[in-house]
N, C-alpha and C positions, 0 to 999 in steps of 0.2 A: 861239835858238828852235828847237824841234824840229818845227816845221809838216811834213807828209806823210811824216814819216820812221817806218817802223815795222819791228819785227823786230830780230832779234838779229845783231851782226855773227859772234861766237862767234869773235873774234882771229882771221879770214881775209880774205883778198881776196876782193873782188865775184866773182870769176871759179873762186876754191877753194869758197866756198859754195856757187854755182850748181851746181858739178860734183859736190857732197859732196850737197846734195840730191837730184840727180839719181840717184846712188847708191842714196841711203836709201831711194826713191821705187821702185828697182826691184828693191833685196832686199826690201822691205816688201811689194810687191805679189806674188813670187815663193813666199816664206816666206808670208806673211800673219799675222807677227810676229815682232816683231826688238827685240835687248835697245840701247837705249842713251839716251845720257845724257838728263838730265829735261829742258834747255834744248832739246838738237836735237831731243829728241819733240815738245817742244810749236812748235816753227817748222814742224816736219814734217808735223803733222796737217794744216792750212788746204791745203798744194800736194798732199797725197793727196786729198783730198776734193774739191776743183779738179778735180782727172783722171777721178775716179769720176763726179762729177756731168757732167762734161762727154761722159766715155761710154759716160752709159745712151741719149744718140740717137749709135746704130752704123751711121752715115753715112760714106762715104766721105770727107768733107772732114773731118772729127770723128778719122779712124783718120790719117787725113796728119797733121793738129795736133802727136797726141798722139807719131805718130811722128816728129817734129821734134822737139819739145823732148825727149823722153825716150830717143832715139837706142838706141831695141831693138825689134825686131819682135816678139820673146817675151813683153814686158813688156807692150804693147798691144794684142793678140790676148790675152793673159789677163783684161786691164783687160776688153777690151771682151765677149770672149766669155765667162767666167767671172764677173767683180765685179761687173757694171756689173746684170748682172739679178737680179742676187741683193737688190740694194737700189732696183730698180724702183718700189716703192710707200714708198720712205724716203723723205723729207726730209729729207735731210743728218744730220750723225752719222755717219758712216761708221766713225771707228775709237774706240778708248778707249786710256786714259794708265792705266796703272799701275803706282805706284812701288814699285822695286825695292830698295832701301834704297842700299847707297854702295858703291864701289866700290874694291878694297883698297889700290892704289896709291897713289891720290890722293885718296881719300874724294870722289871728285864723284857727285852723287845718279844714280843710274842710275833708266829707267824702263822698260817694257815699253809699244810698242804695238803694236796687232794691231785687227784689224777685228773689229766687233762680233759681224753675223752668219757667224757662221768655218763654213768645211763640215768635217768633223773628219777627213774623206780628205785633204783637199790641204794640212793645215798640216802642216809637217813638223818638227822640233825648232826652238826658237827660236833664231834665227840671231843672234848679237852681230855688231852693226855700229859 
C-alpha cells in the first residue's frame, strides 16, 4: 500500500533529490526560468511556491527558515526582497509548466518553468538545469 507516500523518486537517493531540488530552487529563483525535464518541473513547482508563500511575511525567523534549508544568502534576500512582494495579493500559483517538446539525447519531455508574474529586467536567458 502507498499510504502518505507522494512525489517522484526520479532514480535518486533521499539525500541526491533533496540536494538536486535545492539546486533547481535556487537557479529557478536566480534566473526566474529554467529549462528542464517535465517530471522534475512538476515536483519542483509545490517546494518553489512553499518558499514564496512562506516569504511574503519578511520576518526574521522566516529569512533564518529559508536560509537553512536553501543554504544561500543570495537566493533568500531575492526570495524575500524581490518575489515574495511581487505576489502579495496572489494566492498561490506562483510559477507555470510549459512543455518544451523532448529532448535530443534521450527523448525525455523537457519543460520550461518560470514564474508567472516575470519583471522582464531581471529574467535573463533561460537557464537549463
Amino acid at each position: 500500500m502507498r499510504h502518505g507516500l507522494k512525489g517522484r523518486k526520479l532514480n535518486r537517493t533521499s539525500s541526491h533529490r533533496k540536494a538536486l531540488f535545492q539546486n533547481l530552487v535556487q537557479a529557478l529563483v536566480e534566473h526566474e526560468s529554467i529549462v528542464t525535464t517535465l517530471p522534475k518541473a512538476k515536483e519542483l513547482r509545490p517546494i518553489v511556491e512553499k518558499y514564496v508563500t512562506m516569504c511574503r511575511d519578511s520576518s526574521l525567523a522566516t529569512r533564518r527558515i529559508a536560509l537553512s534549508r536553501l543554504q544561500s544568502e543570495d537566493t533568500v534576500k531575492k526570495l524575500i526582497d524581490n518575489l515574495s512582494p511581487r505576489f502579495q495579493n496572489r494566492n498561490g500559483g506562483y510559477t507555470r509548466i510549459i512543455k518544451n517538446g523532448f529532448r535530443k539525447g534521450d527523448n525525455a519531455p523537457m519543460a520550461i518553468i518560470q514564474f508567472v508574474e516575470t519583471d522582464s529586467s531581471s529574467v535573463t536567458n533561460v537557464e537549463k538545469a
